[in-house]
C-alpha positions as CSV (number, residue, x, y, z in Angstrom):
1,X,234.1,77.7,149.2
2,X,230.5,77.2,149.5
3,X,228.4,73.8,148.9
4,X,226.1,73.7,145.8
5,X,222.6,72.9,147.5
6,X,221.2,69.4,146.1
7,X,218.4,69.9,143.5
8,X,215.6,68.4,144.0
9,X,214.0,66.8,140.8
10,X,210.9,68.0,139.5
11,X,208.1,65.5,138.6
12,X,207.6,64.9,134.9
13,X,203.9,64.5,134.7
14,X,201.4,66.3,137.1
15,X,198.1,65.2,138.4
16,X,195.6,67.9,138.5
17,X,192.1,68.9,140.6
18,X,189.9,71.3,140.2
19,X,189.2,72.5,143.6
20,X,186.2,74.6,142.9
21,X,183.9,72.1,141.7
22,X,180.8,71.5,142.8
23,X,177.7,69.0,141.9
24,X,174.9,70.9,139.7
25,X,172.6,72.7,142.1
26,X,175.4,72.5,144.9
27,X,174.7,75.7,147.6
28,X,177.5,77.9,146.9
29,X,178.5,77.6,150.7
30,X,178.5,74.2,150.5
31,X,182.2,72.6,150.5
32,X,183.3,72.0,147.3
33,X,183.3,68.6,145.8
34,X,186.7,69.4,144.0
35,X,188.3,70.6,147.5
36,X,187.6,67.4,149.0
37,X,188.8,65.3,146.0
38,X,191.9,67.2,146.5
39,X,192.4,66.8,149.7
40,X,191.9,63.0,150.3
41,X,194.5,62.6,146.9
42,X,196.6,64.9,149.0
43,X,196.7,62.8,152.1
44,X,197.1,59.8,150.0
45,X,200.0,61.7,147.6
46,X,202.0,62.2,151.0
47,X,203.3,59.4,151.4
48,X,202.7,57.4,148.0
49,X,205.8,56.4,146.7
50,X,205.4,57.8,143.3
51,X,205.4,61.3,144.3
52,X,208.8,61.6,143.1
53,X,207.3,61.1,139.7
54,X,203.6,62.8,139.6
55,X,203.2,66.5,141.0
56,X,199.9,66.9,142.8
57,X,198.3,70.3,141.8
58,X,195.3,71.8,142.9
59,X,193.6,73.9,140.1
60,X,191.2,77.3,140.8
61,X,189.2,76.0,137.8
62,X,189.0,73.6,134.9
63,X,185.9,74.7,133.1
64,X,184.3,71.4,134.0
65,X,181.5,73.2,136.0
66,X,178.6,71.2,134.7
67,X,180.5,68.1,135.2
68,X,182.0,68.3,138.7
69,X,184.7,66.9,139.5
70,X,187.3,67.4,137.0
71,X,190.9,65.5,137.1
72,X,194.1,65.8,134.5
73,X,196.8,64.2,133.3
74,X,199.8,65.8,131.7
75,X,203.3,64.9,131.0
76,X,205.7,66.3,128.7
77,X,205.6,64.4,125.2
78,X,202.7,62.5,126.6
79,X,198.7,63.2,125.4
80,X,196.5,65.0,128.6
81,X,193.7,63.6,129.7
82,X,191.0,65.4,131.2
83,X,188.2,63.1,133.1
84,X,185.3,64.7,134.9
85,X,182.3,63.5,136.5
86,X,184.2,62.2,139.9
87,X,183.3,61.4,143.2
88,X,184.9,63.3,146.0
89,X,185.0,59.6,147.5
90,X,188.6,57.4,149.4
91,X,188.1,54.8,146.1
92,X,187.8,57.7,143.5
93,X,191.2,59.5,145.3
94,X,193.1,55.7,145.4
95,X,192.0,55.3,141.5
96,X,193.5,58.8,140.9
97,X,197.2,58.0,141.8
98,X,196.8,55.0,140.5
99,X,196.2,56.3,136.9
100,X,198.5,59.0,137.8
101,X,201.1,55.3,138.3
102,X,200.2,54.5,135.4
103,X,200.4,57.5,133.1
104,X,203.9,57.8,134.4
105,X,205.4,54.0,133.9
106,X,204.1,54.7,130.2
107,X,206.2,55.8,127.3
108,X,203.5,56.7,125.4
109,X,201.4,58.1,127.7
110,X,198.6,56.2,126.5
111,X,195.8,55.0,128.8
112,X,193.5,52.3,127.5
113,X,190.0,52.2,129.0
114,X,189.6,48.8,129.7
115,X,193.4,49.0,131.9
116,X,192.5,52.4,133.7
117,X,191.1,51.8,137.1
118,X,187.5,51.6,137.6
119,X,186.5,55.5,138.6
120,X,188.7,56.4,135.7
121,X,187.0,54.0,132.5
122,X,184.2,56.7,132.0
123,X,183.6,60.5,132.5
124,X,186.7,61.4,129.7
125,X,186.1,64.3,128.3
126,X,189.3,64.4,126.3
127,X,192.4,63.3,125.2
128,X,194.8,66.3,124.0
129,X,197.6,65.1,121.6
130,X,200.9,65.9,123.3
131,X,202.6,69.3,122.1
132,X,205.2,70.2,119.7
């Protein structure tokens, strides 16, 4: 008789990054702002409890090139957010799992401006009702 291998449970809302964006003008050499938005959220996302409930996922590319850095929302029955106009900064990563925090303890999915954290209460770019 074998043992059935314990299933690990799949987050229901993800946090997405563009890596590949970069300020206007940026040198294409030049490290991408994106990448190292990513990367501080990912050291941050290691050990932040509510990874359980918010996948991390690095994107090739958002279509937010003139508008650098790009971040999402989604969550099944939930409306997606897309914000843009980041800074690949420790404060801007914090704020991101924060909203990501509270995106998930919502029901509706909704994110006020005035209650999103302070990186996060401009630079929307949309709000995509939740799908069918």
């Amino acid at each position: 008789m074998s043992e059935a291998s314990p299933t690990v449970p799949v987050p229901a809302h993800t946090l997405h990054i563009c890596v590949t964006c970069r300020p206007k003008g940026a040198s294409p050499e030049a490290v991408r702002d994106g990448r190292l938005l990513y990367e501080a959220v990912a050291a941050l996302h290691a050990d932040w409890p509510g990874r359980d409930l918010v996948a991390l996922n690095g994107v090739e590319c958002m279509s937010g090139c003139d508008r650098a850095c790009t971040v999402a929302l989604s969550g099944a029955g939930k409306p997606s957010y897309l914000f843009c106009d980041k800074a690949p900064t420790p404060e801007t990563a914090a704020a991101a799992l924060d909203l990501a925090a509270q995106y998930a303890a919502s029901d509706t999915g909704v994110l006020m401006r005035g209650d999103r954290p302070g990186p996060f209460r401009s630079g929307i770019l949309a709000k995509i009702p939740p799908g069918l």
